[in-house]
C-alpha positions as CSV (number, residue, x, y, z in Angstrom):
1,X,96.4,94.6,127.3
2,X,94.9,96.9,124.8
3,X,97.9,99.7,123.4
4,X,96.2,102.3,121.5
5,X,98.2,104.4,119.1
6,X,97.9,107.2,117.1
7,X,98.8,107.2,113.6
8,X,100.4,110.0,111.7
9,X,101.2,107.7,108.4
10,X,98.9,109.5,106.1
11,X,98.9,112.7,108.0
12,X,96.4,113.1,110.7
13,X,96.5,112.2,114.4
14,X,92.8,112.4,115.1
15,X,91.9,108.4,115.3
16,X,93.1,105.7,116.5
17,X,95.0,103.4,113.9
18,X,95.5,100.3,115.8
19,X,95.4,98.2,119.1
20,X,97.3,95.3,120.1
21,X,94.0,93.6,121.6
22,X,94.5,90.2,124.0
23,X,95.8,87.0,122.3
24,X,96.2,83.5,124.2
25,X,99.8,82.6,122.6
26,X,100.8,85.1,119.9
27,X,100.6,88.9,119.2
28,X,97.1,90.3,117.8
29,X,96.4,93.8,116.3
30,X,92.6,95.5,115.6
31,X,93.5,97.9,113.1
32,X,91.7,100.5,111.9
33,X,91.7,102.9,108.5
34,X,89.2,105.6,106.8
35,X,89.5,103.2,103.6
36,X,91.8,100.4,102.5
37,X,95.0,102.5,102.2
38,X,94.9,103.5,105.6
39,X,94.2,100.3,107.1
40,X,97.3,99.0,104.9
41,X,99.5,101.9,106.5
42,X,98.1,101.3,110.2
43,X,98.4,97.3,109.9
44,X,102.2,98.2,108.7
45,X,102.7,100.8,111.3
46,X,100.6,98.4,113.9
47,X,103.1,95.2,113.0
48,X,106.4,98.0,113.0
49,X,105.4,98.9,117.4
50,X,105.5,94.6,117.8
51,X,108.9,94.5,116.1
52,X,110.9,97.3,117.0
53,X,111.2,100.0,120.7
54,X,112.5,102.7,119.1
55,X,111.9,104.8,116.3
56,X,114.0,103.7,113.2
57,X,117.5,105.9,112.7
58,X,121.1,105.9,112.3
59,X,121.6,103.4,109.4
60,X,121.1,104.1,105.4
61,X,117.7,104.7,104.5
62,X,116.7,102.1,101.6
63,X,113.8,102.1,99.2
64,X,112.3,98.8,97.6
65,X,108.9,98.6,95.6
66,X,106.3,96.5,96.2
67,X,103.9,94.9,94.1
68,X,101.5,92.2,95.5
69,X,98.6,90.5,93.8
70,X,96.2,88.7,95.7
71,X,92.7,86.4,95.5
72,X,90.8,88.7,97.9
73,X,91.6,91.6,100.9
74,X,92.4,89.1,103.3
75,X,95.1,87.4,101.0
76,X,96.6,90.7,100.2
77,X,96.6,92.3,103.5
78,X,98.3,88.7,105.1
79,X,100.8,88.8,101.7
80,X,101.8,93.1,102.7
81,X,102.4,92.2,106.1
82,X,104.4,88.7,105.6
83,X,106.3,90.8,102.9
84,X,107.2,93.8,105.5
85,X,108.1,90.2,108.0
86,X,110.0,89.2,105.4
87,X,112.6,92.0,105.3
88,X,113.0,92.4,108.8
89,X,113.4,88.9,109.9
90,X,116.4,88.4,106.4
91,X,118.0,91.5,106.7
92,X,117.0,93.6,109.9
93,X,115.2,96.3,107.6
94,X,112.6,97.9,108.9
95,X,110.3,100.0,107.1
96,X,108.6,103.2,108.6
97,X,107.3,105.2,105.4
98,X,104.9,104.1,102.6
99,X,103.9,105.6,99.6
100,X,101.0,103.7,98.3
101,X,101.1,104.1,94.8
102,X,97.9,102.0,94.2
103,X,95.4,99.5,96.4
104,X,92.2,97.4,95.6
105,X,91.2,94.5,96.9
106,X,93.4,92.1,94.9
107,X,96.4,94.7,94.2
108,X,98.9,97.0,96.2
109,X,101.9,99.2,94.5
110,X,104.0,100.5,96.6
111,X,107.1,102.4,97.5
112,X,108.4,101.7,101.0
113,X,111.2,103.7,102.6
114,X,113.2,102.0,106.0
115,X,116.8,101.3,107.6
116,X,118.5,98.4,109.2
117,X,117.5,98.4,112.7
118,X,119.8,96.1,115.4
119,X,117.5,93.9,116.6
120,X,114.3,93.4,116.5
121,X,112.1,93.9,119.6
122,X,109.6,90.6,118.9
123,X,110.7,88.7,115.8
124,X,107.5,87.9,113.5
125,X,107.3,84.3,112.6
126,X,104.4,84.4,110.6
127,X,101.5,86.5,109.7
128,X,98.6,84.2,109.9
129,X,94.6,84.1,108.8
130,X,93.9,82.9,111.8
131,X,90.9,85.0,113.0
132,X,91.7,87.5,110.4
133,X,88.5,89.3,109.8
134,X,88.3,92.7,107.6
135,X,84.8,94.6,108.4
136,X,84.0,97.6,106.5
137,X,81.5,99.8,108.6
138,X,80.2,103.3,108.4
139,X,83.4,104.4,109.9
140,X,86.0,102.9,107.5
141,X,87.6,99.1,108.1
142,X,88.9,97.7,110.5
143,X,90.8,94.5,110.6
144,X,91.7,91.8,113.3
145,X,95.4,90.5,112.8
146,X,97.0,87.5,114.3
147,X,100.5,87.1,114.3
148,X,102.9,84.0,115.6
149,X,106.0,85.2,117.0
């Protein structure tokens, strides 16, 4: 079940960003990022290709700013993603561009740039820490994501 994408968030097309990788009752991404700002674009581009078909259009383009604290990388990548979950599943808004203004491992700033979309291809219950698992290698990061939809 593996569906490989390319990413073209932060401008290059060369890797693989994420994979939805095989999951016994929910939805589960292996995402992947050069350093923690990628892998925060790619796990919100990852969770965008579970929610919606079709590329995000027609409707007013909103902007809202973000700014999460966390206890560690884990919290704060769960706490980006359920706030992403959060707009989509309240009012249908979708975000498909980020401008991260700052990341650490406790802190994202953000400006994040979407439109109301119709309806939402999987709806995202809940981002969960079940499995979650961020590994830095000699590559980058990569992060396993489990999500109940």
């Amino acid at each position: 079940m593996s569906n490989k994408r390319l990413s073209n968030s932060a401008g290059s097309c060369h890797r693989v960003a994420f994979e939805e990788i095989d999951h016994t009752a929910d939805r589960a991404l292996r995402i992947y990022g050069s350093n923690l700002e990628d892998l925060f674009l790619n796990a919100a581009q990852g969770m965008n290709s579970l929610m919606v078909t079709a590329p995000i259009s027609g409707s007013e383009r909103q902007e809202k700013f973000v700014a999460l604290e966390a206890m560690d990388t884990e919290s704060l990548l769960v706490d980006w993603l359920s706030e992403l979950a959060y707009w989509a599943e309240i009012e249908m808004l979708v975000f498909e561009k980020f401008k991260i203004e700052s990341v650490s491992s406790t802190h994202i700033r953000a400006r994040i740039y979407g439109s109301r979309v119709r309806q939402l291809k999987k709806h995202i219950k809940a981002v969960t820490y079940h499995n979650l698992d961020i590994v830095r290698t000699d590559k980058g990061m990569t992060a396993t994501v489990v999500f109940d939809v």
